[in-house]
N, C-alpha and C positions, 0 to 999 in steps of 0.2 A: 485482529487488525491486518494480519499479512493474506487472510481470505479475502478481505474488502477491495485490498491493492489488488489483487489477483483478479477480482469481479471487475471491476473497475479497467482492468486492463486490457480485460478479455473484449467488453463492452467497447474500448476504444479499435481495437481492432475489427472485428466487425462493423464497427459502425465508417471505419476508413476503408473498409475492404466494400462496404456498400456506395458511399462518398459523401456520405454525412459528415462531411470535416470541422463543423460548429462541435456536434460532439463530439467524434473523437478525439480534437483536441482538449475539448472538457472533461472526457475522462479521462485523459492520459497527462492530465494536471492534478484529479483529485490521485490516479492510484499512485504518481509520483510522491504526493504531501503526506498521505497515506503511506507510504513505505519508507519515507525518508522518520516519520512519526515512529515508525515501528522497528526501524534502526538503531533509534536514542534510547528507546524503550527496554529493548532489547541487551545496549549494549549498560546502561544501569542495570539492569538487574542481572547481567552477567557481574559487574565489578561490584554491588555490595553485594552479591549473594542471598542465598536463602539458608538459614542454618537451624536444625530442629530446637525445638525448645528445650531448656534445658531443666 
C-alpha cells in the first residue's frame, strides 16, 4: 500500500514538474487517500498485534 502512495507521488511530481496539473493533482489525491489508508491499516495492526499461535 505505502509503494502505491509512493508511485503515485512520484507520478504527481513529475507530471507538475512537466505542467500537467489535471494529473498531478489527481495523483497527489489518489497517493494522499492511499497513504492516509495505510496509516489506519498500519496503526490497527500495530494496536491488536500479531501473536504466534499457541
Amino acid at each position: 500500500m505505502l509503494s502505491w502512495a509512493i508511485t503515485f507521488l512520484v507520478i504527481a511530481l513529475i507530471a507538475g514538474v512537466v505542467g500537467l496539473s489535471g494529473v498531478a493533482g489527481t495523483a497527489t489525491n489518489i497517493a494522499w487517500i492511499l497513504f492516509v489508508v495505510f496509516l489506519i491499516i498500519f496503526v490497527f495492526s500495530f494496536i491488536t498485534g500479531r501473536r504466534p499461535p499457541a
